[in-house]
N, C-alpha and C positions, 0 to 999 in steps of 0.2 A: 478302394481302401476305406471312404466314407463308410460305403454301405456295411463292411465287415465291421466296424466300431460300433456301427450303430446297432448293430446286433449284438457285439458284444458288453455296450451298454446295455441293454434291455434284457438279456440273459442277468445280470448282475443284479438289475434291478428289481425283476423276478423272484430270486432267491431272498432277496433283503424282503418284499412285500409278502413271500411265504411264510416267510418268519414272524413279520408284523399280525399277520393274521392270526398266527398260531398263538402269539400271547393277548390279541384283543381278545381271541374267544375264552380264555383265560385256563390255555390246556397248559400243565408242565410242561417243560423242555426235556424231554427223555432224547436216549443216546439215537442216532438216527444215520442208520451206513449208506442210506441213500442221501443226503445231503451235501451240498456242495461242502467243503470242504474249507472253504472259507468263509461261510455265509454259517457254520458249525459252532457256536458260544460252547456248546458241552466241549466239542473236540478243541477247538480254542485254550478251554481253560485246563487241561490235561497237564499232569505233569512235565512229560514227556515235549510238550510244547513249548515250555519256558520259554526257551531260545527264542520262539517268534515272538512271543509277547516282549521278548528284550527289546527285540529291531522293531515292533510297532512303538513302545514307547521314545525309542530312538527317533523314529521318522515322523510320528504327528506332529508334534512340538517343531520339531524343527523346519519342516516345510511349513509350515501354518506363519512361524517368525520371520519364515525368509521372502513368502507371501507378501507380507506386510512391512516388510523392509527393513527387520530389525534387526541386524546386524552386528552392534555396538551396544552393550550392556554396561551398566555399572552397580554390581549388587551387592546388596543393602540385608544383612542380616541381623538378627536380636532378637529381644527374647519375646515370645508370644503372649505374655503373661504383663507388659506393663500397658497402660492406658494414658490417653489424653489428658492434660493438667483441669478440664471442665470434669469428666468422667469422674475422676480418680477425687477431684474433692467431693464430687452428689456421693460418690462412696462413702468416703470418711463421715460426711455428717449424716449418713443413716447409719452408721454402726455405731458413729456418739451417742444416736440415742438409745441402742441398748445396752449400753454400757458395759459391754463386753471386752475387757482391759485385753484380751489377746486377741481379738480382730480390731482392736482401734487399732494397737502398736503395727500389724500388720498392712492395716488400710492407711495410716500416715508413712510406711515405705514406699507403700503404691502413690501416693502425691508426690512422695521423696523424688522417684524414679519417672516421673510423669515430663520431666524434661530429659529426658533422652527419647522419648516419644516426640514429645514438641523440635527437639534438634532434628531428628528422622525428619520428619513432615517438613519442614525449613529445608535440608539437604536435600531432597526429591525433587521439592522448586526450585531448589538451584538449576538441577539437570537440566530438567524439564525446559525454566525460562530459556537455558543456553543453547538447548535445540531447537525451540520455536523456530529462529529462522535459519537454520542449517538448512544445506539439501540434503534427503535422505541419506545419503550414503557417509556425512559427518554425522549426523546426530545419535545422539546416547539414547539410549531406553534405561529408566531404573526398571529392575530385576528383584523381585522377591519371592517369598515362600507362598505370598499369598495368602497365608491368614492372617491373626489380630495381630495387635501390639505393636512392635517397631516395622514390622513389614508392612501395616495396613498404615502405619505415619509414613514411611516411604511412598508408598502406593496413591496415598491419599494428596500429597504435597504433591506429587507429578500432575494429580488429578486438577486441583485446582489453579496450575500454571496450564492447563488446557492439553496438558501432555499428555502419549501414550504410555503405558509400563505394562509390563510382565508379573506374571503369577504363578508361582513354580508350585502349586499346593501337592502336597503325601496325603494320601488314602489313610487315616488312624482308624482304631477302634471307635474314638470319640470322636464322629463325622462331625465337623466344621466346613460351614461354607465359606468358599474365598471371601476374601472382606471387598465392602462395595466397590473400590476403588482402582480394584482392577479393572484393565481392559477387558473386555466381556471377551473381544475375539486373538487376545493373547492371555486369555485364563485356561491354566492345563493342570489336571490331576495324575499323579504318580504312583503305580504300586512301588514301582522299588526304588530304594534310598535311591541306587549305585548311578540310575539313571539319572534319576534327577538333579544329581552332582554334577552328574558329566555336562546337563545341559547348562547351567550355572556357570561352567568353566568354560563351555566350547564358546558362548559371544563375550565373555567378560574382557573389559578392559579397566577394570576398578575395583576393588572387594572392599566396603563399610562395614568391617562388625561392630553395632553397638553390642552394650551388656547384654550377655543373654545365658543360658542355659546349658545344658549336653548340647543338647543339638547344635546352637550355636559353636559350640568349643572344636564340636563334630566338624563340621563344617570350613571354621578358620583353620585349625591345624591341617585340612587336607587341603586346603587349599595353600598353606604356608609348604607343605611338603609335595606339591606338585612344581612350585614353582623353585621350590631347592634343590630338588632333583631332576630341573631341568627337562620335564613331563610334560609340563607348561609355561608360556612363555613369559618374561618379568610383565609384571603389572603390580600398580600401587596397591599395599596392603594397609588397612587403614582400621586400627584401635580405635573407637572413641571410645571419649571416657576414663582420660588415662589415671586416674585411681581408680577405678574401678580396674581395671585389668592388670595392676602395676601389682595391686593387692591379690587379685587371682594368681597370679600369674609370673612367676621370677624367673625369666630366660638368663639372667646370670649365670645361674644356679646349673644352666644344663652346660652354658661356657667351660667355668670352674671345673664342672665333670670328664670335660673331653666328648659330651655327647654330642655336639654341634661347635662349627668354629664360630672363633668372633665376626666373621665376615656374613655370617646369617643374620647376626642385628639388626643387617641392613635391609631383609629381605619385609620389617613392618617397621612402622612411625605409628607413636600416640597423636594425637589431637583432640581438644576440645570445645570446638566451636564447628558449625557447618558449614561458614566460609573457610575455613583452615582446613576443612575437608574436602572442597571442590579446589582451595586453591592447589593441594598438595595433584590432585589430581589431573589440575590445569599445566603444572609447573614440570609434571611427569611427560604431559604428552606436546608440551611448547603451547600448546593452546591460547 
């Protein structure tokens, strides 16, 4: 049985080194019907292929997290677009000096919003300090998108409590690398949304949305409609920010309408603080 894997590595290995050679020597990748069929990038990226490319982005991420023992998420979304309270003022004062009245007013929202950055980065450490000494199988992982702004203050606050986190990064037009503070070997790139949702939900036992964007919005309502339609199992849903979303956002309003009942109220809580965020999370699971 050895000997047959061992062949059957070395077969595999072949085909991936065929390949390496073919692009050191710096020949295109043309279509090729003698080629293994998985060691195939052109056949790979076929239409008609989808399907695999679904169940590869399905299976990397997840065997690679379960690898490394993460298990237990708690994810942390917002908007990509706010920065650090140090960051966000070197901003302001080089745009004071050009005196350009519609990126100052713009660069002092960016200071405005620079503590919802700083609360991120505080909540991460939260996690983080609280798993230090769990054994694997309690301990949380913060869970991000992986690029800037509130993701990279999650990412970054686990980082410097000595914790491990996650990096759920999407493939954009505008390539952005994961922000430093990812885990190097729980940092994963996505072509499709649909996946990278799913993997977001499959270890979640917490969702933080700060302020954030579409995608943000993207994001919390499916994950509010996973868990109300019973798709997914309760876990804390958690606003921060609560004028900022109270003002986006008037779930009354769909009450009033008969779109949802009153008993989905219950399915998010505001907060504004990141111990009132760890605690609601603590208080969720008796912790």
């Amino acid at each position: 049985m050895s000997n047959n894997q061992n062949l059957h590595d070395r077969r595999l290995a072949d085909a991936w080194a065929t390949l390496q050679a073919h692009d050191s020597a710096g020949n295109p990748l043309e279509p090729d019907t003698e080629r293994l069929a998985f060691a195939d990038p052109e056949f790979l990226l076929r239409r008609e292929t989808r399907g695999i490319r679904f169940q590869l982005e399905m299976l990397k991420p997840d065997l690679a997290q379960h690898a490394h023992g993460v298990e237990n998420t708690v994810v942390v979304f917002g908007s990509a677009r706010f920065r650090s309270a140090d960051e966000a003022r070197d901003h302001l004062a080089q745009v004071q000096a050009t005196g350009d009245a519609q990126a100052i007013a713009k660069a002092e929202t960016l200071v405005r919003n620079a503590r919802f950055y700083e609360a991120a980065r505080a909540f991460g450490r939260l996690v983080a300090e609280y798993s230090a000494s769990k054994p694997v199988v309690d301990k949380l992982f913060v869970s991000t998108g992986g690029g800037p702004g509130i993701m990279e203050a999650a990412n970054r606050g686990a980082f410097e409590a000595g914790g491990k986190s996650v990096g759920l990064a999407i493939a954009l037009p505008r390539e952005e690398k994961p922000n430093p503070y990812v885990t190097p070997e729980l940092s994963f790139k996505f072509h499709y949304f649909a996946l990278r949702k799913m993997h977001f939900m499959m270890r979640a036992k917490a969702l933080v949305a700060f302020p954030g964007g579409f995608g943000t919005l993207d994001e919390l309502f499916e994950t509010i409609t996973l868990v109300q339609t019973k798709k997914s199992k309760p876990v804390p849903i958690i606003l921060f920010g609560s004028d900022y979303w109270k003002r986006l956002f008037n779930p009354q309003v769909l009450v009033e309408e008969g779109a949802i009942s009153e008993e989905d109220l219950k399915l998010f809580q505001y907060v504004d603080e990141p111990q009132a965020a760890w605690d609601a999370i603590k208080a969720f699971y008796k912790l």
